[in-house]
Structure formats: C-alpha cells, structure tokens
C-alpha positions as CSV (number, residue, x, y, z in Angstrom):
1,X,54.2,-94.2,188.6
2,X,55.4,-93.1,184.9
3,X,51.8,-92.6,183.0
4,X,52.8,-92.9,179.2
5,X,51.7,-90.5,176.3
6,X,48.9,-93.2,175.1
7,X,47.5,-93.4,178.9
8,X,47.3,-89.6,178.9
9,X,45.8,-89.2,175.7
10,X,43.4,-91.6,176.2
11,X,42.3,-90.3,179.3
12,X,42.0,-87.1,177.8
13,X,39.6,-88.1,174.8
14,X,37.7,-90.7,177.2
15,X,37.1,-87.4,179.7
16,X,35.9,-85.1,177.3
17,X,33.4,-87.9,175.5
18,X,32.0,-89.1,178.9
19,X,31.3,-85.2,179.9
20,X,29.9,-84.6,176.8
21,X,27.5,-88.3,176.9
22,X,26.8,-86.5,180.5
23,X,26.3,-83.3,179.9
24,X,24.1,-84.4,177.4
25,X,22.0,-86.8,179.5
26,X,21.7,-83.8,181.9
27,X,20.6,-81.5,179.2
28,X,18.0,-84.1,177.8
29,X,16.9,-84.8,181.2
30,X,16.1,-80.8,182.7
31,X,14.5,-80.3,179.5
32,X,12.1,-83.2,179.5
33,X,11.2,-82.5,183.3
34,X,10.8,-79.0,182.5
35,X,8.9,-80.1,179.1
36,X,6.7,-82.5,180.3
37,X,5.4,-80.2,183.3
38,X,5.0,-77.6,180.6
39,X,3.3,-80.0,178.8
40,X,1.1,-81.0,181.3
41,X,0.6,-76.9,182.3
42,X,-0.6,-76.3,178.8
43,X,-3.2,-79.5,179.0
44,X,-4.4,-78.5,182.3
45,X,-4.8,-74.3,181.4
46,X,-6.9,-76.6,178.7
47,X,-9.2,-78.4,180.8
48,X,-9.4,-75.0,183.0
49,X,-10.9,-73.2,180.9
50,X,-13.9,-76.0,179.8
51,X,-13.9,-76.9,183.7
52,X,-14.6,-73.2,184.1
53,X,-17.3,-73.1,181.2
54,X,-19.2,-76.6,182.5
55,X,-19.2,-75.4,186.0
56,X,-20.6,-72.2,185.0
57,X,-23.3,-73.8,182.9
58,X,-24.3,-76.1,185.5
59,X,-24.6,-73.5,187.9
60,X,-26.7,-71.5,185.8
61,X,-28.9,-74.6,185.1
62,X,-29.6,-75.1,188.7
63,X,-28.7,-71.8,190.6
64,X,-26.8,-73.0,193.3
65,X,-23.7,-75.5,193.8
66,X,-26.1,-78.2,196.0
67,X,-25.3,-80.4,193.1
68,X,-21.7,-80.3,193.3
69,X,-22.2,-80.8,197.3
70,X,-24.6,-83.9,196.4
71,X,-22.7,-85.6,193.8
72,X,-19.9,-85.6,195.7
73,X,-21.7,-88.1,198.7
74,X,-20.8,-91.3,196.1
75,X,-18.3,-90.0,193.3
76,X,-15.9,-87.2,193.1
77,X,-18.2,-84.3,191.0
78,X,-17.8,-84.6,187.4
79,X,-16.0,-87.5,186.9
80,X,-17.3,-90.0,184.3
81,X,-16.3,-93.1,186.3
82,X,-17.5,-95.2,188.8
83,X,-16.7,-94.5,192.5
84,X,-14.2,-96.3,194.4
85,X,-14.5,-99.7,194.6
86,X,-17.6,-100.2,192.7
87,X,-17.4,-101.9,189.3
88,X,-17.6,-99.8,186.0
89,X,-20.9,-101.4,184.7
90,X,-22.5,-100.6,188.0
91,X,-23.2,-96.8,187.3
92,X,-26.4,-95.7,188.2
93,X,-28.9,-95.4,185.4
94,X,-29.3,-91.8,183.5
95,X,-32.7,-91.5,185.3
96,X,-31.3,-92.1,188.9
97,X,-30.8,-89.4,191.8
98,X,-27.3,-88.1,191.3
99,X,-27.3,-89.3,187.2
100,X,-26.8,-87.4,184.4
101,X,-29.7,-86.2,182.8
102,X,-30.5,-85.2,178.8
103,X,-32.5,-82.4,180.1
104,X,-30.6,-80.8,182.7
105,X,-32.5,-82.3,185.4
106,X,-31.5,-82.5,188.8
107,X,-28.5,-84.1,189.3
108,X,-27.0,-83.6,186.2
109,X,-23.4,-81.8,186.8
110,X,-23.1,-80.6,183.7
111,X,-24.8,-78.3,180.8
112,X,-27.4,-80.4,178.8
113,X,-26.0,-82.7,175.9
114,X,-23.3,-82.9,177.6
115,X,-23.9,-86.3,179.7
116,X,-22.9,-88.8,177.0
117,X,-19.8,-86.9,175.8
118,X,-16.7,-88.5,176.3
119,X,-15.2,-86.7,179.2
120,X,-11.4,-85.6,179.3
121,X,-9.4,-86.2,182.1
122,X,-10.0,-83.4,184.2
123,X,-6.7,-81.8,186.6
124,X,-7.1,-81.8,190.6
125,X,-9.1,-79.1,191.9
126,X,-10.6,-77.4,194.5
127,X,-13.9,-75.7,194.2
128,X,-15.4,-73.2,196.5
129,X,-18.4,-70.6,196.6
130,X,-18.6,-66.7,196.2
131,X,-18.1,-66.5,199.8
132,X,-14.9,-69.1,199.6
133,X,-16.3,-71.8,201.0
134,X,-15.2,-75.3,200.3
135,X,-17.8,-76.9,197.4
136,X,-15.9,-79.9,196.7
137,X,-12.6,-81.0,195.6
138,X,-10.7,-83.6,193.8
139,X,-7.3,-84.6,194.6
140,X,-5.4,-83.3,197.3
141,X,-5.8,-80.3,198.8
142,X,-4.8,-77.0,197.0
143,X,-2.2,-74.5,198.6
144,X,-3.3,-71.6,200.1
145,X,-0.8,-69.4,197.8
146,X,-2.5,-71.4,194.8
147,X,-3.9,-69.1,191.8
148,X,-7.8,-68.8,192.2
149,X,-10.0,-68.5,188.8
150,X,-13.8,-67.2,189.4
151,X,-16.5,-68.3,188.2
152,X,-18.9,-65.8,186.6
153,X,-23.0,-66.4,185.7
154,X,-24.7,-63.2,184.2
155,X,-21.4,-60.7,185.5
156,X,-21.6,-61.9,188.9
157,X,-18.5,-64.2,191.0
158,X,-20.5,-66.8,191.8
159,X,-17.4,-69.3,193.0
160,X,-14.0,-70.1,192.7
161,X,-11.4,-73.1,190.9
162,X,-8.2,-73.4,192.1
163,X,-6.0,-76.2,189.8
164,X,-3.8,-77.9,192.1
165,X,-0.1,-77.1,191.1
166,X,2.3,-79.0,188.2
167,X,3.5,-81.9,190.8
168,X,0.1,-83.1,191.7
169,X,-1.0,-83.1,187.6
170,X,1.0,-86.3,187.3
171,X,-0.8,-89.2,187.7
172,X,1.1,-92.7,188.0
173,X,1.4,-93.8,184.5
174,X,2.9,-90.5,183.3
175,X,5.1,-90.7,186.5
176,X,6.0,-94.4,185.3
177,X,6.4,-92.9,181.4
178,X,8.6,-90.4,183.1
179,X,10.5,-92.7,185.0
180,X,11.2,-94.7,182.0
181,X,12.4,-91.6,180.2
182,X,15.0,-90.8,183.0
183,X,16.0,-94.8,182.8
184,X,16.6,-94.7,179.0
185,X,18.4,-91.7,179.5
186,X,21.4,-93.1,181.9
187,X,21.3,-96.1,179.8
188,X,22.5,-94.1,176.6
189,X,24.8,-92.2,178.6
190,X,26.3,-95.6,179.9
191,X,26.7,-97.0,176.5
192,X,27.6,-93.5,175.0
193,X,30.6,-93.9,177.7
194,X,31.8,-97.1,176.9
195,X,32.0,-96.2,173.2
196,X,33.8,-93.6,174.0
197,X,36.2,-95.3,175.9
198,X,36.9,-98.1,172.7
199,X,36.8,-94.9,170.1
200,X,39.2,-93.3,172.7
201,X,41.9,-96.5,172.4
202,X,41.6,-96.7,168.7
203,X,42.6,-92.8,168.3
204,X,45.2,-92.8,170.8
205,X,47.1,-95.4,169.8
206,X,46.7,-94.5,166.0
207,X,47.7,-90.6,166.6
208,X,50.6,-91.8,168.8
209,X,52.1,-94.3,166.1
210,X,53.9,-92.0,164.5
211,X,55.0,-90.6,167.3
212,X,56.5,-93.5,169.3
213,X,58.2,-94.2,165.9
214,X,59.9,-90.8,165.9
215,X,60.9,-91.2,169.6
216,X,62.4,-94.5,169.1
217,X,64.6,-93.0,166.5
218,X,65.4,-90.4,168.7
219,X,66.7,-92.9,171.1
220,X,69.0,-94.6,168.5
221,X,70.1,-91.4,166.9
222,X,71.3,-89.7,170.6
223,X,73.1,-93.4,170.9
224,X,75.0,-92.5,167.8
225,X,73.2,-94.7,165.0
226,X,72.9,-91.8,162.8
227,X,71.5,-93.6,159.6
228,X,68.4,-94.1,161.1
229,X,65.6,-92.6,159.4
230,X,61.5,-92.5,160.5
231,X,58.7,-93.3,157.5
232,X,57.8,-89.9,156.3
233,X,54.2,-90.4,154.2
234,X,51.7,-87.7,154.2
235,X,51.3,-84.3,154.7
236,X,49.6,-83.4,158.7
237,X,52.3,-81.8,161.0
238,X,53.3,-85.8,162.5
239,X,54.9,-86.5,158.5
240,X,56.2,-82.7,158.4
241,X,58.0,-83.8,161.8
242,X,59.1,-86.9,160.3
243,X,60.5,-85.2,157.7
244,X,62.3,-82.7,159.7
245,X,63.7,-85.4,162.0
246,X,65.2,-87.6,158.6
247,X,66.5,-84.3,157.4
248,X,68.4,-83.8,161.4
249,X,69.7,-86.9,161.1
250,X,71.0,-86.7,157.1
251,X,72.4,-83.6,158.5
252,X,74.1,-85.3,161.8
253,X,75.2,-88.2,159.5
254,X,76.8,-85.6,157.4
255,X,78.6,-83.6,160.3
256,X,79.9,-86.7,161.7
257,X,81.2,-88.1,158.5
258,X,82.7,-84.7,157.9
259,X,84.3,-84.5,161.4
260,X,85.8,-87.7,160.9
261,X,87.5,-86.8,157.5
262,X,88.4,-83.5,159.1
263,X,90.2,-85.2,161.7
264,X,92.2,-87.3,159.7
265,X,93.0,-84.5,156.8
266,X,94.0,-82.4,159.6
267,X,96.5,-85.6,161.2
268,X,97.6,-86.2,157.7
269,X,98.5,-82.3,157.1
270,X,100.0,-81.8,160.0
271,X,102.1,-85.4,160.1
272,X,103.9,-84.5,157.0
273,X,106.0,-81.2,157.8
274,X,106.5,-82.4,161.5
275,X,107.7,-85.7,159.8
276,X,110.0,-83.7,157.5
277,X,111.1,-81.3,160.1
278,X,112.4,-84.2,162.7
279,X,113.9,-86.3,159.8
280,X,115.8,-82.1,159.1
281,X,116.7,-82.1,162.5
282,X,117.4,-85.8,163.1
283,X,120.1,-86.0,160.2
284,X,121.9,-82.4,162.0
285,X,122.0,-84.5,165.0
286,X,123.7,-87.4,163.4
287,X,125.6,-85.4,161.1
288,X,124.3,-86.2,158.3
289,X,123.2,-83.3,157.2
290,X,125.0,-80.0,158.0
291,X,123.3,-76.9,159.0
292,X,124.2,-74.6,156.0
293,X,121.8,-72.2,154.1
294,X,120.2,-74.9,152.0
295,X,119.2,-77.2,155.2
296,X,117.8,-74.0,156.8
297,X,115.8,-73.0,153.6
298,X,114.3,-76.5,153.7
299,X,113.3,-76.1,157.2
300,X,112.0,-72.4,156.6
301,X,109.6,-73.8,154.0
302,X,108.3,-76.6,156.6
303,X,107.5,-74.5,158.8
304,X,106.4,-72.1,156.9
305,X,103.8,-74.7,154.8
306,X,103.0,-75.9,158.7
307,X,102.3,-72.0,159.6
308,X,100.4,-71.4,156.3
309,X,97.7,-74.4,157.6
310,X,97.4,-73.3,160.9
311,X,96.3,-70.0,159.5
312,X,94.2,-71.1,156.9
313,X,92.4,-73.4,159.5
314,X,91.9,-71.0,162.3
315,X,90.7,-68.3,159.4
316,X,88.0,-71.4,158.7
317,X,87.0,-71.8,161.8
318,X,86.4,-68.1,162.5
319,X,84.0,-68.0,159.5
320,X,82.5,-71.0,160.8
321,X,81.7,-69.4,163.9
322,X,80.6,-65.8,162.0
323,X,84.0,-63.8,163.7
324,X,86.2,-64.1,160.6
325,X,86.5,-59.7,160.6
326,X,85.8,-58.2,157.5
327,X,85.9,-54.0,157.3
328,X,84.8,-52.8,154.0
329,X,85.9,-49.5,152.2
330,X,85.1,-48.1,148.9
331,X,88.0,-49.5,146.9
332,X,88.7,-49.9,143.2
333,X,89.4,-53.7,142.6
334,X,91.9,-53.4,139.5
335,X,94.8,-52.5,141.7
336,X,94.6,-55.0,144.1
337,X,94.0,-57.5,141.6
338,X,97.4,-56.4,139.8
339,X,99.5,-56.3,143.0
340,X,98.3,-59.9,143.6
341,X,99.8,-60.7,140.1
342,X,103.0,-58.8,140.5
343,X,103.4,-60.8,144.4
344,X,103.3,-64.2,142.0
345,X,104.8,-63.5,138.8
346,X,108.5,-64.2,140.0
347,X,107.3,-67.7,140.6
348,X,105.2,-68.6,137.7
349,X,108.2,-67.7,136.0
350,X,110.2,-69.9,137.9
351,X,108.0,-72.6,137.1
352,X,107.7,-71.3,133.2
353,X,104.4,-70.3,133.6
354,X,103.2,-67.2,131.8
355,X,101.0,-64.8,133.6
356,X,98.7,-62.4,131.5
357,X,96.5,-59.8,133.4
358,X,93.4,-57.8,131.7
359,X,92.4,-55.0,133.8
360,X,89.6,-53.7,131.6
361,X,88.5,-50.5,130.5
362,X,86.6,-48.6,133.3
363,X,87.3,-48.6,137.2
364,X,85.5,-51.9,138.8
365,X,84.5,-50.1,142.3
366,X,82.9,-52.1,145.2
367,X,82.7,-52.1,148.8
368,X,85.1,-54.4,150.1
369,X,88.1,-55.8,152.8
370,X,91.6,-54.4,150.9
371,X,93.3,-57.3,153.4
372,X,90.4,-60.5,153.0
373,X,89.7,-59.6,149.1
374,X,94.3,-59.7,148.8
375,X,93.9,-62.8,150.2
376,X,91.2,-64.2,147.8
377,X,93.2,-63.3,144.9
378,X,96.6,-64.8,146.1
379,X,94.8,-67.9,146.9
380,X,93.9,-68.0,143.7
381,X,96.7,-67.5,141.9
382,X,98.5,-70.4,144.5
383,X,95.9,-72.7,143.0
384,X,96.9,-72.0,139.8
385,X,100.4,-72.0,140.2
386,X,100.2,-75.3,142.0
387,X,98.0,-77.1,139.6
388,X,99.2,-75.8,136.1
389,X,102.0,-77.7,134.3
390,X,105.0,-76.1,133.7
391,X,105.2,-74.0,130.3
392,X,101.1,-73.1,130.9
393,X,99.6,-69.8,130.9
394,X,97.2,-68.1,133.7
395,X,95.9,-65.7,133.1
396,X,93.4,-63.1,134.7
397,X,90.3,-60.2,133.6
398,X,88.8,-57.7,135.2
399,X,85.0,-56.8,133.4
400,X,82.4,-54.8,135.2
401,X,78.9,-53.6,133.8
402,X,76.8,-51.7,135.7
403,X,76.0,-54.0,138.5
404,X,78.2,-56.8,138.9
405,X,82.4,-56.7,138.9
406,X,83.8,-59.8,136.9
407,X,86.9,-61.4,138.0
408,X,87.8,-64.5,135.7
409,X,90.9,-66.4,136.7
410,X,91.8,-69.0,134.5
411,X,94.8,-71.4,133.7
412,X,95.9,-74.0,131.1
413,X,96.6,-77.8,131.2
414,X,95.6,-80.2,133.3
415,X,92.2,-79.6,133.4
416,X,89.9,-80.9,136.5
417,X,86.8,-83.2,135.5
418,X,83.4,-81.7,135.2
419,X,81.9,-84.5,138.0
420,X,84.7,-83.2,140.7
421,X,83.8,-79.3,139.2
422,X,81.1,-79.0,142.7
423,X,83.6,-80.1,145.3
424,X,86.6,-77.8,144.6
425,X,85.3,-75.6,147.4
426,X,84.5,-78.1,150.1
427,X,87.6,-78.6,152.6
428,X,90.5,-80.9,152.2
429,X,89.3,-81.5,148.8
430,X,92.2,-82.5,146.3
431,X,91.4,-83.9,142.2
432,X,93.9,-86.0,142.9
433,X,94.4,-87.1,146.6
434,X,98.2,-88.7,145.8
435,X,99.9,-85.1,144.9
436,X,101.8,-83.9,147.2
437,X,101.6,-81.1,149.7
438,X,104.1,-79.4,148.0
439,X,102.4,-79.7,144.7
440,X,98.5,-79.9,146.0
441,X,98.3,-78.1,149.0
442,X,96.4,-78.8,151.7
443,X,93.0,-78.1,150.2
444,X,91.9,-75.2,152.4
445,X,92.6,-72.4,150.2
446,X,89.6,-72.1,147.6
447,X,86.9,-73.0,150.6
448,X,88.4,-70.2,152.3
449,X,88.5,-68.1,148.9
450,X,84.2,-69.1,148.8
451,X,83.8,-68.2,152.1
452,X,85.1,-64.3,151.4
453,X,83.6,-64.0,148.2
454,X,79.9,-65.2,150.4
455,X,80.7,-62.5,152.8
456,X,81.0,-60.0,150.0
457,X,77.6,-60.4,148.7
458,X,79.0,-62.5,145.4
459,X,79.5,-65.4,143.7
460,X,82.5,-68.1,142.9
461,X,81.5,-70.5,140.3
462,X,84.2,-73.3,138.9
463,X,83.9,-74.4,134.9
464,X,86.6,-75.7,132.3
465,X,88.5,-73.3,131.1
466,X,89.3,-72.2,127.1
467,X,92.8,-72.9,128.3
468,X,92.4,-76.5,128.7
469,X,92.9,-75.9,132.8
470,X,90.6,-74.5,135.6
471,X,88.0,-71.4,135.2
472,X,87.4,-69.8,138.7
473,X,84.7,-66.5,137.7
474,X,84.1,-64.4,140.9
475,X,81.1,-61.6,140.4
476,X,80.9,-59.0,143.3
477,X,78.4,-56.4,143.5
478,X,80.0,-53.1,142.3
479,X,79.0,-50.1,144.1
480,X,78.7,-46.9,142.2
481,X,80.0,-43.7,142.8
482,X,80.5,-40.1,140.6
483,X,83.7,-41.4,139.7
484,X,81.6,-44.7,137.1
C-alpha cells in the first residue's frame, strides 16, 4: 500500500509529540514516587527524632519500659486516639490507669506537659529494650536488616527504635492522593496525545501545500505544458524552490521555443540551395539550360553557400557542447586584422563599397587562436558587406591601452534599429527576415563571431554607428610583453 508524504509526515510529528506527552508522564511520574517517598523519609527522620526524645523522657520519668508494655494491653503506646473499635469520646479520663497524667504519674507515656499536646502522626515502629527485646510495636513488623536508633538516658543504651521502611510510611489516604496523582498523570498524557495528533494534521497538510503544488506542476511540465508556473510568495526554502522550479520551466519554455525555430530556420536554410541546385540540375536535364561556365559558377556558389551553413552550424554546436578547439599563441592582432581586409577588399569593390582600415600606433598583442580570431574578423566584414548599400564605406580600427585591445568595425547606410541592437547575436536572427540568403545570410555568423570573442576573455557590443550603418566594438584583453 502507497503511504503518501502527508501520511508520513503526520506520523512522524504525531510520533515524536506522543513520546514526548509519554516521556513526560514517565518523567513526572518517577519523580513524584521518588518525591513523595522522600517526602515522607524527611517527615518520618522528623517524627524520629521527637519519638526518640519522648521515649527517652518517659523512660527517665519511670525507669523502666513497663509502661510501654502496659499501655500497649488497650491502645498502641503513644497514640492519641482511641483503640480499635471504641468510640473517640470514650477515652479514659486523665486520672485513669493507663491515662495521661499532668505530673508524670504512672501511666503517662510521655514527658510531663506533654499529655494535652496535639500529637503528630507518628511513623510505624518497633521498640525493644537494651537487651533487644521486643517492647512494643506499631504497625507491621520491622525487617531484620532495618536501621536500629538507641535510645540513651544519662550515656547509657537503654533501648532501641527501628522506623519501619518508606513503603509501610504510606497510609491509605496518601496512597489514594498518590493514586490520584498517577490517574491525572495518564489523563494529561491521553489528551496531550490527541492534541498532538490534531496539531500534527494541521502542520502536515499546511507544510505539504506547497509541496503538492510543485509536484503537480512537475507532472504537467514532464507532460510537455511548459507554461506552467507554481505561486512563488515568501522567502523559507519551499518559495526558493518555487522559484527555482518557475525559473526551470521559463528556461524549458525557452529551449523548446528555441528548438522549434531552430528546426524550421535550419529546413528553411537548407530548402533554398537544394531547391536552387535541383531547379540547376533539372533545366541541364531538360535542356534548358546548358552546362557551360556560368551554369557551373551558379552551382559552385550553391553549394558553396550550402557548405558555408553546415560549417557554421556544426562550429555552433561544438561551442555549444564546450569542444569548439581553440589554441592560443602570443600574436599581434594588427596583421591578422589587415589580411582579413585585404581577403574582402576585391568584393567591397565589386559592390562599390569603400574599405578603410586604421591599424593604430603601437602593437595590440594578446593571447589568442590565429585560425578562430581570422574567422571572427571575416565574419565581420561578410556582415558588413552583406548589409551595407552599395557606394557605403566600412571601415575598421585597431586602439589598445594598456589593458584592453579595441577592434571597432563599422559600416554606413542602412542602419539597424536600436530595439533589434540585443538580438543581432542570437541565431538565425535577420533585421529583416524577407532578404534573401544571398543578401542576408543565414544568420549564424555574428553568434558564432560572440561565441569566439567569449572564449577569448572579451567583449562584442552592437551600437549605431557615426556612419549611419552598424557599430560592432570587440575589446580583448591584451597581454603584455617587452616588446609594449
């Protein structure tokens, strides 16, 4: 049988209240036992000691214990009430053999002016002679093993008390009191238990709120229903993994919607040179067209636009993965950056573009990949070329101080809009989705041109341009060496 997380956690908090309500009644229990026999211990080491002093005195009064031995033929010895069975206003008279006596006079049990004292309550005992001899004794008998007092008159032992021991001290109303103790004792325990059980409910199923709330959307976002989002209020480690949960599923929402337009960028990319490649090769078939240097250039550049996006995408998903290879040298960045330009310059001036390159003052040294960092200038420049009207200018710097290397690419008319500024490094991202491949690209060049420039330490930032076009800055720490 499936117990749930509520059941559990109930059971949990309902255990450990109901051993605590016991343990406590335990607790409360031993110590009153253990108190009230103390108690009663303490009261009867008390009455020993005036036991011992009235015995003594009577003793001394009449020089032998024959009065102990006589008073006990009708009433237990030094007890203030009646004997058993015979009413309380039937005791004999002060003057009567066996009464108490002002003056000490036969009879009398204890030391004079002491018959009309209110007598305590006196423990069992057992009282014997010098020679050990049974006197008298109240109660049940004592233990052989019981602790024996004497009983001194002018230096001399002249008997012995033994107290009977801390079971026999309780009499049946403190038994009953005790009893009643014990009762009242399970009783809160009982009720202390069934609280616990309704505080128990109460917590578990407010603690577990939250919870079953985040496992429900669990449930719908594993089924795909990646909008679904969990109340996040608060700040105790349930909201913080609320929070985390919304921000997993903004990030799965994301990823899928990304997926999705990656899919059908990718089938749109592709579709067009394939499409342009058959229609080549269709129209040789028919004989349409006829396989001379101009249909074969055409084909070239189809494939070689189809081969470019291959590249560029398995490059991507290499530095998606972390195994896009990157070796870094010592290199001066000025030359590279000019071999870049001179690669391009034959067709920006095909397209009557003019290209000016600044190479600055000083050497711009970092440490860097001669192939990756080729690669992010020519990508670069391809943007430019591709999205700067004919008769425009590019043109590119090279600054460094003593920390950073500057690399400022920019280019004239048309310029992008600010609100579109942030996405010209996300993937498949075009300003104007109806240009052409062979004007627009596929989109893949600048993330790819981020994505080196990250793995360099630096930074790519997009702005407007002076020139009325794009500004693309790229800062790269520069490393210093004897030559700066």
């Amino acid at each position: 049988m499936k117990v749930s997380v509520t059941s559990k956690l109930f059971l949990a908090i309902l255990s450990a209240c109901v051993l605590a309500a016991v343990a406590m009644g335990v607790a409360i229990r031993t110590s009153f036992e253990f108190g009230f026999v103390d108690f009663l211990q303490e009261q009867g080491t008390s009455e020993l000691a005036t036991l011992q002093q009235e015995l003594e005195a009577s003793y001394a009064q009449h020089g032998n214990w024959d009065f102990a031995r006589e008073r006990t033929q009708d009433r237990p010895p030094f007890d203030n009430g009646p004997p058993p069975g015979e009413p309380p206003g039937n005791a004999p008279p002060p003057d009567a053999p066996g009464g108490f006596h002002e003056d000490g006079g036969k009879g009398a049990p204890f030391a004079p002016g002491t018959a009309n004292r209110p007598r305590p309550f006196h423990p069992p005992y057992t009282l014997y002679d010098a020679n050990m001899k049974l006197v008298t004794s109240a109660g049940p008998p004592t233990p052989p093993e019981a602790v024996r007092h004497p009983l001194r008159v002018n230096g001399q032992t002249v008997g012995w008390l033994v107290l009977a021991g801390p079971a026999s001290l309780i009499n049946r109303a403190e038994q009953r009191f005790k009893d009643r103790q014990v009762q009242a004792t399970w009783i809160i325990v009982g009720f202390t238990a069934l609280l616990s059980a309704a505080v128990s409910i109460i917590l578990a199923r407010t603690l577990l709120t939250p919870i079953k709330r985040i496992v429900t959307a669990t449930h719908r976002l594993a089924g795909g229903d990646y909008a679904t989002r969990v109340p996040a209020k608060g700040s105790d480690e349930l909201q913080m993994l609320a929070s985390d949960f919304n921000r997993l599923a903004a990030s799965l929402e994301k990823a899928e919607s990304n997926r999705r337009d990656f899919i059908a960028d990718i089938s749109h990319e592709l579709r067009t040179p394939l499409s342009v490649l058959r229609g080549e090769l269709e129209a040789i078939e028919d004989g349409v067209r006829q396989p001379d240097a101009a249909t074969i250039a055409s084909l070239q550049s189809e494939v070689a636009m189809l081969s470019q996006l291959i590249d560029d995408l398995y490059e991507l998903s290499l530095a998606d993965i972390g195994q896009l290879s990157f070796e870094k040298v010592p290199l001066d960045v000025v030359p590279i950056v000019e071999a870049a330009c001179d690669a391009f310059r034959e067709r920006l001036a095909a397209k009557q573009i003019t290209l000016e390159f600044d190479p600055g003052g000083a050497h711009a040294t970092l440490s860097g990949d001669p192939y990756r960092l080729t690669q992010l200038w020519k990508n670069l420049l391809e943007n430019a070329l591709r999205y700067t009207n004919a008769g425009g200018r590019v043109r590119l710097s090279v600054t460094s101080n003593d920390s950073v290397v500057h690399v400022d690419v920019q280019d004239s008319f048309p310029p992008v809009p600010a609100p579109l500024l942030p996405h010209l490094f996300d993937r498949f991202f075009r300003v104007d989705p109806s240009r052409s491949r062979q004007s627009g690209g596929a989109g893949l060049g600048l993330a790819l041109c981020k994505h080196i420039v990250e793995k360099h330490g630096g930074t790519i930032e997009a702005s407007r341009s002076p020139l009325g076009g794009l500004r693309i800055l790229v800062q790269l720490p520069r490393l210093h060496t004897h030559h700066d």
